[in-house]
Backbone of each chain as ProteinMPNN parsed JSONL, in Angstrom:
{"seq_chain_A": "XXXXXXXXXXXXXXXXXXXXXXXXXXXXXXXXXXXXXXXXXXXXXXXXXXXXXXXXXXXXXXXXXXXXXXXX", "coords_chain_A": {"N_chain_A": [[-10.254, 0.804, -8.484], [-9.332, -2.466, -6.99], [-6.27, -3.548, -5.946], [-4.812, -6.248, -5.005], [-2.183, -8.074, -3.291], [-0.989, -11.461, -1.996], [1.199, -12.734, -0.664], [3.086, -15.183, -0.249], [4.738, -17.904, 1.321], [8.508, -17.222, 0.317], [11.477, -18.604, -0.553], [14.214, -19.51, -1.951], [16.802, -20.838, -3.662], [19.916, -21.319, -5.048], [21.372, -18.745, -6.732], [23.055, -17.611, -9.765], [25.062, -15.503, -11.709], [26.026, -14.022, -14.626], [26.682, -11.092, -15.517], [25.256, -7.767, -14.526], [24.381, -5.437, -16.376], [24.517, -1.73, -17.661], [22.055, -0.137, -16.31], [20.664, -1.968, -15.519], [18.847, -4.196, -12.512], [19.495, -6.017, -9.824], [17.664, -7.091, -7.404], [16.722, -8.073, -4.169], [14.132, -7.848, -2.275], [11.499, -6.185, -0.811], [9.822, -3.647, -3.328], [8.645, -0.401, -4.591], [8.655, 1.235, -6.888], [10.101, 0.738, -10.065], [12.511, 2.244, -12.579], [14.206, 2.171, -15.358], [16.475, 3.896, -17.514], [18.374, 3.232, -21.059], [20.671, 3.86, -23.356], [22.226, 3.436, -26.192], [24.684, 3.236, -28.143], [26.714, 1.507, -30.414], [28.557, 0.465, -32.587], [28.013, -1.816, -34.753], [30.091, -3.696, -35.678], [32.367, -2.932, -33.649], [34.664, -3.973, -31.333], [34.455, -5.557, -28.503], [35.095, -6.144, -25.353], [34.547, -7.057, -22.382], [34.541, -5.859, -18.241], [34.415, -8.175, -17.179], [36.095, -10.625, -16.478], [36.476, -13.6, -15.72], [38.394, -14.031, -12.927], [40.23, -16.502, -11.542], [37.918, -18.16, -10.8], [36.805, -21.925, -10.981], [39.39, -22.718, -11.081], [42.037, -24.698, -13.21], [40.511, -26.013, -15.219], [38.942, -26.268, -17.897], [37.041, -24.045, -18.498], [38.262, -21.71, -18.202], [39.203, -20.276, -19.923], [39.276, -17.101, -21.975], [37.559, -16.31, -24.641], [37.793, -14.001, -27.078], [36.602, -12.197, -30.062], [37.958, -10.484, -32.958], [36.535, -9.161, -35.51], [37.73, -8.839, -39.003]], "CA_chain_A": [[-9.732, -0.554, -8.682], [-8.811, -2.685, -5.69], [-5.12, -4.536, -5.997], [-4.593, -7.177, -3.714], [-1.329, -9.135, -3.601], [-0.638, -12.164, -1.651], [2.601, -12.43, -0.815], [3.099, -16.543, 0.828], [6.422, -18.365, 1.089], [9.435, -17.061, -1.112], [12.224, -19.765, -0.619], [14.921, -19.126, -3.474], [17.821, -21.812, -3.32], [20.937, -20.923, -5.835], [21.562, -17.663, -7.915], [24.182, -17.752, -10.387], [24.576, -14.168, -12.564], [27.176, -13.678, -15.212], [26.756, -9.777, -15.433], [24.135, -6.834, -14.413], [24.903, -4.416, -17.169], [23.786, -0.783, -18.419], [20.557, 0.27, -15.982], [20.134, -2.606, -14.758], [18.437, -4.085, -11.41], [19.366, -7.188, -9.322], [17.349, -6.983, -6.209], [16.076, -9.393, -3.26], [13.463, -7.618, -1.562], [10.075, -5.64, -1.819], [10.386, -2.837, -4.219], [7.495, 0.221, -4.833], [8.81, 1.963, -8.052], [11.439, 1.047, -10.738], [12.478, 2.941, -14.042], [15.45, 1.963, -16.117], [16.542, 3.887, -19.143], [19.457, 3.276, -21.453], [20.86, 4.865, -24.576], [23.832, 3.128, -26.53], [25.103, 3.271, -29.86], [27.099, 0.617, -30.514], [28.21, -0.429, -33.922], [28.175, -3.651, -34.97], [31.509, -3.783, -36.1], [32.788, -2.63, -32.563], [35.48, -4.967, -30.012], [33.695, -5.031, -26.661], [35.452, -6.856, -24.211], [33.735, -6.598, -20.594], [35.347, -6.07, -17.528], [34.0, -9.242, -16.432], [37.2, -11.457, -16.722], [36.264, -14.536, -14.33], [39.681, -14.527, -12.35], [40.115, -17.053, -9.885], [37.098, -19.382, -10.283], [36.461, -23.329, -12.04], [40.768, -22.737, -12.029], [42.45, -25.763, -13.45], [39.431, -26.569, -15.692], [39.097, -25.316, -19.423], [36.322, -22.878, -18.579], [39.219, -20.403, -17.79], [39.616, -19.842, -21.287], [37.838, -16.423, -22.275], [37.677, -16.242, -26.138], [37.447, -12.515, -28.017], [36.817, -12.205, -31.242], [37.674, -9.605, -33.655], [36.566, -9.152, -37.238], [38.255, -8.401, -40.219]], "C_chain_A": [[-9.021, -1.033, -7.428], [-7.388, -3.946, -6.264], [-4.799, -4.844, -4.818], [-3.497, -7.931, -3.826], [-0.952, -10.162, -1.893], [0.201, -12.742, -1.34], [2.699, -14.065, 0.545], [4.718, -16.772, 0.945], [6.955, -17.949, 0.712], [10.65, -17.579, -0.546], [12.964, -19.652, -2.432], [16.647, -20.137, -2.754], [19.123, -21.216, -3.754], [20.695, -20.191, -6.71], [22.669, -17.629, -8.619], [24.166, -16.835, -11.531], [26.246, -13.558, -13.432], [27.328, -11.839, -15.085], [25.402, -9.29, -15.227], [24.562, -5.692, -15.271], [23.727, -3.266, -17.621], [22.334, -0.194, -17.907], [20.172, -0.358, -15.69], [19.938, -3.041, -13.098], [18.556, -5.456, -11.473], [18.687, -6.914, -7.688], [16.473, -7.757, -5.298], [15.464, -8.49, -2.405], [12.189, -7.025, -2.108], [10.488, -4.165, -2.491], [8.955, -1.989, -4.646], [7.634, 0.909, -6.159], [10.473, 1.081, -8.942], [11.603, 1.428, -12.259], [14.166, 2.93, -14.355], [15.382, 2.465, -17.054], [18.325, 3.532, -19.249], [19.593, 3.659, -22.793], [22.008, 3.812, -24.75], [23.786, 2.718, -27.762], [26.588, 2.679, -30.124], [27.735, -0.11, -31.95], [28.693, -1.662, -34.039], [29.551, -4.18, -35.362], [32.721, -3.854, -34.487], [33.521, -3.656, -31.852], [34.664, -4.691, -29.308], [34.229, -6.148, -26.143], [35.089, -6.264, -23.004], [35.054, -6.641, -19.785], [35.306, -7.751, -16.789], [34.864, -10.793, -16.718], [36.841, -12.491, -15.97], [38.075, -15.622, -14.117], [39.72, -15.481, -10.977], [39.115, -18.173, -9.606], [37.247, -20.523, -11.329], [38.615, -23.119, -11.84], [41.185, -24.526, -12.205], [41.377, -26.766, -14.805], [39.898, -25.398, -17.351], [38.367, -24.07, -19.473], [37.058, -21.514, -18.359], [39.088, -20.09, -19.349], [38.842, -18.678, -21.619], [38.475, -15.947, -23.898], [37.45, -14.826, -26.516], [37.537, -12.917, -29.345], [36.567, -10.878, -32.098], [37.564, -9.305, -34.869], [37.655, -8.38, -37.868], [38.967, -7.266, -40.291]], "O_chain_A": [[-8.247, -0.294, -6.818], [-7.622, -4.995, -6.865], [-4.557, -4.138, -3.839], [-3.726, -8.781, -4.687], [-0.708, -9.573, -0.839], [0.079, -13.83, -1.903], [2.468, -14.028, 1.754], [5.634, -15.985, 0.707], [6.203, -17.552, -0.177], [11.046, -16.718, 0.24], [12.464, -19.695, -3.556], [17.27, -20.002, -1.7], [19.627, -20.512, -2.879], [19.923, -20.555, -7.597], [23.609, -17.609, -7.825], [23.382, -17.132, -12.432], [27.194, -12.929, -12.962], [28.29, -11.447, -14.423], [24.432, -9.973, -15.556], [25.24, -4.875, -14.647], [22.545, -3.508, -17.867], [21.503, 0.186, -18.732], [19.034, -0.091, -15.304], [20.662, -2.449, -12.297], [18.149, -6.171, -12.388], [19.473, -6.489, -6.841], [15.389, -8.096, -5.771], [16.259, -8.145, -1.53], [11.761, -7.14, -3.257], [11.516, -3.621, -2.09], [8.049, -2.718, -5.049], [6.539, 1.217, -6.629], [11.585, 0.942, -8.432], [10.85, 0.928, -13.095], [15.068, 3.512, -13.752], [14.533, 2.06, -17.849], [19.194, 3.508, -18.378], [18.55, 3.798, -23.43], [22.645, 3.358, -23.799], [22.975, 1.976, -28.317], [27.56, 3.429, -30.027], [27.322, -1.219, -32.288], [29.587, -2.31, -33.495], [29.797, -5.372, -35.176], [33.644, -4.656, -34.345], [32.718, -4.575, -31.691], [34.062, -3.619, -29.368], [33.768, -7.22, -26.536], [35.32, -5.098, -22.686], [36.148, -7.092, -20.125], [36.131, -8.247, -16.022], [34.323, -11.835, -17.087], [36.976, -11.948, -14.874], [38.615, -16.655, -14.513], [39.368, -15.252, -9.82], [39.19, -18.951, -8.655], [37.727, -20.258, -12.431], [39.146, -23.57, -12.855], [40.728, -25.412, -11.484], [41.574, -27.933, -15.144], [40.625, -24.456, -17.664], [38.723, -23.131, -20.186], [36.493, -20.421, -18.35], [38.502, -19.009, -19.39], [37.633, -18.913, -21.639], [39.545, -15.402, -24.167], [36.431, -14.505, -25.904], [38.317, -13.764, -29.78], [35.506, -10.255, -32.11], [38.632, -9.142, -35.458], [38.323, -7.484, -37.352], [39.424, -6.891, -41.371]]}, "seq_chain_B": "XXXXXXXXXXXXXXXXXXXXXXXXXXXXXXXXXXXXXXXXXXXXXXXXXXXXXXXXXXXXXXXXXXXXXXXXXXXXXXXXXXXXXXXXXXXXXXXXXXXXXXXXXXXXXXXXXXXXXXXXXXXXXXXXXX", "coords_chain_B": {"N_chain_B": [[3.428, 0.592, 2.147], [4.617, -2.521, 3.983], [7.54, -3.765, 4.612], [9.3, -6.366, 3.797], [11.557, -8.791, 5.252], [14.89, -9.818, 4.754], [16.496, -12.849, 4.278], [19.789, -13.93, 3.873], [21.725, -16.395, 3.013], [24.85, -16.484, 2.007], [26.849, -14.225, -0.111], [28.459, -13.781, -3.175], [30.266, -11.34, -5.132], [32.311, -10.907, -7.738], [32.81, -8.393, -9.557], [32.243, -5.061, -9.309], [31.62, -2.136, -11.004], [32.083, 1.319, -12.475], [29.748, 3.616, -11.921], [28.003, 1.874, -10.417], [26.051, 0.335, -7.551], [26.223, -1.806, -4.766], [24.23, -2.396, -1.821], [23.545, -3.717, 0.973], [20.825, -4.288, 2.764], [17.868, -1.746, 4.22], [16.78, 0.86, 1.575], [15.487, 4.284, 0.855], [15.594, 5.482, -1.852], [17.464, 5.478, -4.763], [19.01, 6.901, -7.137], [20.853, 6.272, -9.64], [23.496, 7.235, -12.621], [24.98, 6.837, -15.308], [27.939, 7.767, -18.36], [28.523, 8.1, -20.67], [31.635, 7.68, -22.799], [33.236, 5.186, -25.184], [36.264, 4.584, -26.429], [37.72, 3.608, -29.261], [41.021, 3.198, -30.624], [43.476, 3.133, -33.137], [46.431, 3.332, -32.75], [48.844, 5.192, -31.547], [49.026, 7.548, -30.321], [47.082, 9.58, -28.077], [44.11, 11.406, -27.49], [42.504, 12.536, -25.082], [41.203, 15.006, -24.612], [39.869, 15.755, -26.749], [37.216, 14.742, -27.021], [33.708, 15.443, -26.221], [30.488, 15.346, -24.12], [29.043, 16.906, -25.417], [29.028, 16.837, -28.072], [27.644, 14.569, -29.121], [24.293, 13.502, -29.496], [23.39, 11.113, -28.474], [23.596, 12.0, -25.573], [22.418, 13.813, -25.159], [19.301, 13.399, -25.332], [16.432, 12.992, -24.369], [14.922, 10.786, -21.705], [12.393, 8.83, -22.099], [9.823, 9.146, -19.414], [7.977, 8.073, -16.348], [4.26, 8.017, -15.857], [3.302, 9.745, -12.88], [3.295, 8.196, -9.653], [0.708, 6.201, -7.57], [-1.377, 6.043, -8.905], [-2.706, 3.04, -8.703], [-4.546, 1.819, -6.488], [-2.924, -0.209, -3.78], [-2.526, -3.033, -2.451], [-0.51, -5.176, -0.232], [-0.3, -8.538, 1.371], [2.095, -9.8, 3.36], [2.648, -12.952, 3.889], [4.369, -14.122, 5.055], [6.911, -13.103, 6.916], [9.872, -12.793, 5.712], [12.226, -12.96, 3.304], [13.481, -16.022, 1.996], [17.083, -16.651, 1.118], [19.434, -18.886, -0.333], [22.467, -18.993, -1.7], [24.303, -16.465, -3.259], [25.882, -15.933, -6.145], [27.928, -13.413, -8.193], [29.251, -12.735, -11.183], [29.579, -9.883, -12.187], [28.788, -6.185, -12.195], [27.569, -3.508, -13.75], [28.48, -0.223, -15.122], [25.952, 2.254, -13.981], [24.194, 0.198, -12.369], [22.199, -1.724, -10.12], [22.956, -3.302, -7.303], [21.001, -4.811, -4.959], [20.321, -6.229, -1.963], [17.742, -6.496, -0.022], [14.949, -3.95, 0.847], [13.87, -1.373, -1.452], [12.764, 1.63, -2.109], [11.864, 3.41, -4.174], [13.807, 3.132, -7.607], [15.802, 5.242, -9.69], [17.464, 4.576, -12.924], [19.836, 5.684, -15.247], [21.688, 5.285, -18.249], [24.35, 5.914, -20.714], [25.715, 5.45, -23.368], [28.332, 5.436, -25.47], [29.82, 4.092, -28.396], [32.981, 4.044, -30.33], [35.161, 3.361, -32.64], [38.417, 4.058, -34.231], [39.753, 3.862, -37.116], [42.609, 3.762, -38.328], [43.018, 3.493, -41.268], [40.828, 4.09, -42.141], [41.28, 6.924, -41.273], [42.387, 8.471, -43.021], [40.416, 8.611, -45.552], [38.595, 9.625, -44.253], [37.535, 12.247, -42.099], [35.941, 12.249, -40.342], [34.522, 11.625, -37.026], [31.809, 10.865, -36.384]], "CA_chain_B": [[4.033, -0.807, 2.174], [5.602, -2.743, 5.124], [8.804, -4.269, 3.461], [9.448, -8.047, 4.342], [12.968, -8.974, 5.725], [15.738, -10.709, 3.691], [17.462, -13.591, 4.757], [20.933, -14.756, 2.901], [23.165, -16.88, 3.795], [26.226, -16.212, 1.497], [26.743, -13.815, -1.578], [30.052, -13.403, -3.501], [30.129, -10.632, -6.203], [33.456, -10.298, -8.333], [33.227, -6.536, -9.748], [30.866, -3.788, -9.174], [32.069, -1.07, -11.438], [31.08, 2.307, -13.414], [28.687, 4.005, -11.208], [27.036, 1.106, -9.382], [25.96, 0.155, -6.284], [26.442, -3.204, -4.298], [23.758, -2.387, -0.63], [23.097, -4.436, 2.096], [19.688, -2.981, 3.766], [16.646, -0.936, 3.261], [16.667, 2.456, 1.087], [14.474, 4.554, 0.123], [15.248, 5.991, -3.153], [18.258, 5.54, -5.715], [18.929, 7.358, -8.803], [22.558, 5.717, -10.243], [23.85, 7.452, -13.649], [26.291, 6.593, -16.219], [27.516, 8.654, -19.677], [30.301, 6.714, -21.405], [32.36, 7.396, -24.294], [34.566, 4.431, -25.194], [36.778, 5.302, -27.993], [39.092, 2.736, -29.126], [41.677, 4.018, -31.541], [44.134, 2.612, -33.652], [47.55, 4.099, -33.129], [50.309, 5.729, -30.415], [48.496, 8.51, -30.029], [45.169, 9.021, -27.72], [44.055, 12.885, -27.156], [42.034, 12.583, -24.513], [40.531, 16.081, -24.123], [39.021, 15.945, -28.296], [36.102, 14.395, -26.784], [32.729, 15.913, -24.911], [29.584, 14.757, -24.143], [27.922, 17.734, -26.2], [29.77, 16.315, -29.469], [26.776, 13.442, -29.127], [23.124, 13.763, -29.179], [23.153, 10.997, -27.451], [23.765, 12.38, -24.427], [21.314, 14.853, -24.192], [17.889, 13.304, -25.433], [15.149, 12.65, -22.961], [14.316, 9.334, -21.708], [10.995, 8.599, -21.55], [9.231, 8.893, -17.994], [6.244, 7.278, -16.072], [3.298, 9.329, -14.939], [3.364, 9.717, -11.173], [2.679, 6.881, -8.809], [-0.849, 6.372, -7.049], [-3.112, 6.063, -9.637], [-3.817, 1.836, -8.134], [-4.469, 1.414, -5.153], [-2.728, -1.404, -4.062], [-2.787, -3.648, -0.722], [0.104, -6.225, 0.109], [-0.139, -8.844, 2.799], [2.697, -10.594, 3.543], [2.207, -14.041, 5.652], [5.605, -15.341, 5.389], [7.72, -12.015, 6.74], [10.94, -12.953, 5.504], [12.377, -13.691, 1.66], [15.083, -16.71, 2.324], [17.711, -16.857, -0.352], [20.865, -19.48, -0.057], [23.424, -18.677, -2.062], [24.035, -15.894, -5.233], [26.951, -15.649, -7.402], [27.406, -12.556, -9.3], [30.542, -12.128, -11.584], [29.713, -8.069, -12.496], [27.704, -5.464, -12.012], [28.286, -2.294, -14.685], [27.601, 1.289, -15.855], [24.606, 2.544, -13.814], [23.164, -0.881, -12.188], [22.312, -1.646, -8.403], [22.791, -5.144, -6.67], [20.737, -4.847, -3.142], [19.945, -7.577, -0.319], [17.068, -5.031, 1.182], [14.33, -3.26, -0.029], [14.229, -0.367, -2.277], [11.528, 2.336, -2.325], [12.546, 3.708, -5.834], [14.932, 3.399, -8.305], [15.642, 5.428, -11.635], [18.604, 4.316, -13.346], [20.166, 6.334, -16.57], [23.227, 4.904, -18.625], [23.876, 6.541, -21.992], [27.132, 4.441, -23.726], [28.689, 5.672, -26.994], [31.086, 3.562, -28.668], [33.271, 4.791, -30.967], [36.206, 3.2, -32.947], [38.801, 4.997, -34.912], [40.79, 2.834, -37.213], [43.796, 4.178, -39.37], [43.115, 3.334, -43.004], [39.564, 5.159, -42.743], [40.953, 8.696, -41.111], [42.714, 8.828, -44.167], [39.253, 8.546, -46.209], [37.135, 10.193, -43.619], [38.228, 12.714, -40.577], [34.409, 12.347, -39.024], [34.141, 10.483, -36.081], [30.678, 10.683, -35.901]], "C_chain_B": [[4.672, -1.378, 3.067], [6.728, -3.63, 4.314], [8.966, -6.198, 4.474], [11.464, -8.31, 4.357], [13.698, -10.147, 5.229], [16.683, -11.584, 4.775], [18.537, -14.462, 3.837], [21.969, -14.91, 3.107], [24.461, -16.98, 3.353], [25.896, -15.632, 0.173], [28.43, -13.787, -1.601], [30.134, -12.878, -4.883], [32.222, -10.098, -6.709], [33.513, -8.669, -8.163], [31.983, -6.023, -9.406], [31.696, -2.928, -9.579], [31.174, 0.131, -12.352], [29.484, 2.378, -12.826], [27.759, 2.978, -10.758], [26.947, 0.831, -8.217], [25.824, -1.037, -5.681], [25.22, -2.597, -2.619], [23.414, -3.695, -0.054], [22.573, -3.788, 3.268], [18.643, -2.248, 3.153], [17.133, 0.411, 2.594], [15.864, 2.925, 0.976], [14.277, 4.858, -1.458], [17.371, 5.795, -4.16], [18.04, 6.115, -7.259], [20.628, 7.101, -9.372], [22.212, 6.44, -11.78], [24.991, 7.404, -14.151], [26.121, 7.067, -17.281], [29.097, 8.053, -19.738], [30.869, 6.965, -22.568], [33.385, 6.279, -24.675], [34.658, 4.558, -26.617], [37.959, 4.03, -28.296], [39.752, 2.983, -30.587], [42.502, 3.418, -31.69], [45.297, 3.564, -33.536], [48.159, 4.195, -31.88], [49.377, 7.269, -29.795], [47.038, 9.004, -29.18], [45.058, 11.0, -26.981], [42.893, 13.306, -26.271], [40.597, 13.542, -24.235], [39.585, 16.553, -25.863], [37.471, 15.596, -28.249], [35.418, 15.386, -25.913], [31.628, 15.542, -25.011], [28.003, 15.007, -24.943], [28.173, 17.097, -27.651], [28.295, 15.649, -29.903], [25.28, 13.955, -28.817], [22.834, 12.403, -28.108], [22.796, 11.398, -25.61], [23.131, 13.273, -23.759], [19.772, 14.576, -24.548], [17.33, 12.869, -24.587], [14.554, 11.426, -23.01], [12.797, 9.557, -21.705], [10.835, 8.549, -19.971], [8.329, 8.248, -17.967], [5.869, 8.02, -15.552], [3.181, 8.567, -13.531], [2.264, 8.596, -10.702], [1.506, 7.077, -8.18], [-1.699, 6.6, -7.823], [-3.782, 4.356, -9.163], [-3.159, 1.768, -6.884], [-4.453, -0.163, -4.425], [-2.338, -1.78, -2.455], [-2.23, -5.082, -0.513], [0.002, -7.42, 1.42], [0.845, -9.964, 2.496], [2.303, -11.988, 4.776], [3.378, -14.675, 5.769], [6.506, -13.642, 5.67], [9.059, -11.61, 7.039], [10.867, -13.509, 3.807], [13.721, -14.853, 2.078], [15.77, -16.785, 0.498], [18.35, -17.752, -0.084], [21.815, -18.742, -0.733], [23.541, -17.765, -3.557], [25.765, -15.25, -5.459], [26.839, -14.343, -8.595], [28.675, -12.232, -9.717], [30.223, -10.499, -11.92], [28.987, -7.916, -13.051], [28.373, -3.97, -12.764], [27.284, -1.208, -15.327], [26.166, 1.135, -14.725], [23.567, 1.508, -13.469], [23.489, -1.28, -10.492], [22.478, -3.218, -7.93], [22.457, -4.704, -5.462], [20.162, -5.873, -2.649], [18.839, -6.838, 0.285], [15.887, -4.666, 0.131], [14.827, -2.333, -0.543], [12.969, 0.357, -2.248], [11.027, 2.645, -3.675], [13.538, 4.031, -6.317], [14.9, 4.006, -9.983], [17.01, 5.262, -11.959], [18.598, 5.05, -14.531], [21.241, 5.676, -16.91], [22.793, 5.23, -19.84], [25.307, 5.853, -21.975], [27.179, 4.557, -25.178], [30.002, 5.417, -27.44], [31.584, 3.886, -30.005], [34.567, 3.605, -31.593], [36.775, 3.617, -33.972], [39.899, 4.22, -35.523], [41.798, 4.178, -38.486], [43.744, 4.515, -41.04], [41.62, 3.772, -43.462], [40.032, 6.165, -42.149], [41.406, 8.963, -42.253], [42.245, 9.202, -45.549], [38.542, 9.45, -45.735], [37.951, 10.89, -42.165], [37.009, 12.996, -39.378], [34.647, 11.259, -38.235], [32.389, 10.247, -35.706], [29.829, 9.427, -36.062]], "O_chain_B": [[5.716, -0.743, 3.217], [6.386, -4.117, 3.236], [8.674, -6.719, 5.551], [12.305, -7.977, 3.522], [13.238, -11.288, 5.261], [17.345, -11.182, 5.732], [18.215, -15.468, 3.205], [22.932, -14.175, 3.324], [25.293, -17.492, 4.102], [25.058, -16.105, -0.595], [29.287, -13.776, -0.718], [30.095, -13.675, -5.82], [33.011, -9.309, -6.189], [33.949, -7.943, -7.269], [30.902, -6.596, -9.268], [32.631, -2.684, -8.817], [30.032, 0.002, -12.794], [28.49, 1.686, -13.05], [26.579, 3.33, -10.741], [27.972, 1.112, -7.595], [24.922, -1.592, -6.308], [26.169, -2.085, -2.026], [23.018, -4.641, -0.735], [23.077, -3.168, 4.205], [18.468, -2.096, 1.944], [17.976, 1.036, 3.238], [14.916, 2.14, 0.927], [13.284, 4.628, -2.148], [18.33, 6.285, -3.564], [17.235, 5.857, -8.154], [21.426, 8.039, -9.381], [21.072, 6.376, -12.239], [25.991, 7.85, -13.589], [24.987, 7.161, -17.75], [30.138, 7.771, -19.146], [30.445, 6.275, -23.495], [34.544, 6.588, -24.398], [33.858, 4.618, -27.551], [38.873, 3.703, -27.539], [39.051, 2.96, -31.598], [42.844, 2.809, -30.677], [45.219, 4.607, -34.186], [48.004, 3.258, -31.096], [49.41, 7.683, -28.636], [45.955, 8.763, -29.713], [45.829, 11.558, -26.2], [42.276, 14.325, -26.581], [39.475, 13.194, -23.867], [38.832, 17.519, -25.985], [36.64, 15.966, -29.078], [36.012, 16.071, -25.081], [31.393, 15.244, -26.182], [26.932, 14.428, -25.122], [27.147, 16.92, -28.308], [27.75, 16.091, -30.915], [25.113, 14.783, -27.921], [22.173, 12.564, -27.081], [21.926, 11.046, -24.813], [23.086, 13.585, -22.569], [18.952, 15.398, -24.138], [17.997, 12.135, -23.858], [13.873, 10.97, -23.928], [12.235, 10.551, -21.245], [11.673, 7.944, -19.303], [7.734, 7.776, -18.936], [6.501, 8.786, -14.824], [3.04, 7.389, -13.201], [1.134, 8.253, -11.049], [1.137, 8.252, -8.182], [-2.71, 7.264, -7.596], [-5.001, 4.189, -9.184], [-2.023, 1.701, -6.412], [-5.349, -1.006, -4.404], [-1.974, -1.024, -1.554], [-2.969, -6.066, -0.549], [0.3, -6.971, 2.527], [0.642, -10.856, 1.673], [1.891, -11.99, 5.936], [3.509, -15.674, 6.476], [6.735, -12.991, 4.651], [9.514, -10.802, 7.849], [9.984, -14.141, 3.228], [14.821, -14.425, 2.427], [15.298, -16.894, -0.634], [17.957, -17.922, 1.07], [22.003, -17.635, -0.23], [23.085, -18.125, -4.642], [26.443, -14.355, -4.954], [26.041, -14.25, -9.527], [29.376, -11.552, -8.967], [31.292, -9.92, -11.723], [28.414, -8.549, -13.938], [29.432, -3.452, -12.408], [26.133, -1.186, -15.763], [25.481, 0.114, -14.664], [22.415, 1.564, -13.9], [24.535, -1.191, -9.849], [21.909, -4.146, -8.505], [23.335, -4.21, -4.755], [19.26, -6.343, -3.343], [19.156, -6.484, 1.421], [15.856, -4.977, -1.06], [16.028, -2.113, -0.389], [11.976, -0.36, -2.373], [9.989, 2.219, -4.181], [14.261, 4.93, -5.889], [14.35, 3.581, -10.999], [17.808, 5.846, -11.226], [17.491, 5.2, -15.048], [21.955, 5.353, -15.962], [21.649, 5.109, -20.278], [25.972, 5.684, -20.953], [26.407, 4.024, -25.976], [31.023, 6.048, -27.166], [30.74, 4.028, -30.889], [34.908, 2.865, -30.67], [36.02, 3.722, -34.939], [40.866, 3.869, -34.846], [41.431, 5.136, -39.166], [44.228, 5.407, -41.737], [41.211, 3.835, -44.621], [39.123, 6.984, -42.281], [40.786, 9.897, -42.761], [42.892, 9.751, -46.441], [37.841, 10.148, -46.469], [38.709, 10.291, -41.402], [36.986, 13.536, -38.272], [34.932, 10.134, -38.646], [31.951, 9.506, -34.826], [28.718, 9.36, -35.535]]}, "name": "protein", "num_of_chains": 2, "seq": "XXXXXXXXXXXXXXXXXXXXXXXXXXXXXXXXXXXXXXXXXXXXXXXXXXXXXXXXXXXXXXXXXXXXXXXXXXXXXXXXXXXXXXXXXXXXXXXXXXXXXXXXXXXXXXXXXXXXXXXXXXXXXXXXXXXXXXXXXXXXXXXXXXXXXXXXXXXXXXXXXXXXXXXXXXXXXXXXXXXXXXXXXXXXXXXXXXXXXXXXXX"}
């Protein structure tokens, strides 16, 4: 089998990425292999607050606000 | 593969935490792993050393693999040999995950994450944490 790729322009303007979590891959270039696993047991019931506090940006605006919520 | 050359003219990444990697540049090979217990427990008391990673099957079953590379034979031509980016925003990068500017040859990532919470008015019912 013959694979041929074509590879023309790539022009990428604005990225904007709340989190890369758990095995994951953010990457800007060429790339020959990738293999992600993940495992997680989680119950549904569970708090999870991230580290991903956004200190410092939008300040003065309402988007500061970061909401948690914990059941019952 | 000849790799094609990154051009970017501003990044700004909050966190990169729990075994990850932030590069700027080529690699050849990454293998990042993460094994996580978060325990969140109701009380004054936190006993740190009650936990281990054998406790959990998680932690020791076998991911799935891929059978070995080169079975297609495959033939890139770049005609533009540069990627331009402008600008990337990344509030956080977690457990076992890579952010690179560059190529990469290969990457295997693992993260195993076992959450646990231990409330008060069930140890009194139940002394399993499992």
């Amino acid at each position: 089998m013959a694979f041929i790729v074509h590879n023309w322009g790539l022009h990428v303007g604005n990225v904007d990425i709340t989190g890369i979590s758990s095995s994951s891959v953010f990457l800007i270039g060429d790339n020959k292999q990738i293999l992600l696993n993940s495992y997680f047991d989680t119950p549904a019931e569970s708090l999870i607050i991230g580290p991903f506090v956004p200190l410092g940006t939008n300040s003065g605006t309402a988007d500061n606000t970061v909401e948690t919520t914990e059941d019952e | 593969m000849n790799k094609r050359l990154v051009k970017l003219d501003d990044i700004k990444i909050i966190d990169v935490v729990y075994g990850t990697s932030f590069i700027i540049g080529d690699s050849h090979r990454a293998t990042p792993f993460a094994r996580v217990i978060a325990i969140q427990k109701e009380g004054a008391r936190f006993d740190e050393e009650a936990y281990s990673y054998e406790q959990f099957p998680l932690f020791t079953r076998q991911f799935k693999r891929l059978p070995p590379p080169g079975a297609v034979n495959d033939i890139h031509y770049h005609h533009n040999p540069t990627i331009n980016v402008g600008r990337v925003r990344v509030n956080g990068a977690s457990t076992s995950s890579m952010i690179q500017i560059g190529s990469l040859d290969e990457l295997d990532a693992d993260a195993r994450v076992k959450h646990i919470r231990i409330l008060q008015d069930e140890q009194e019912e139940n002394t399993g944490i499992d």
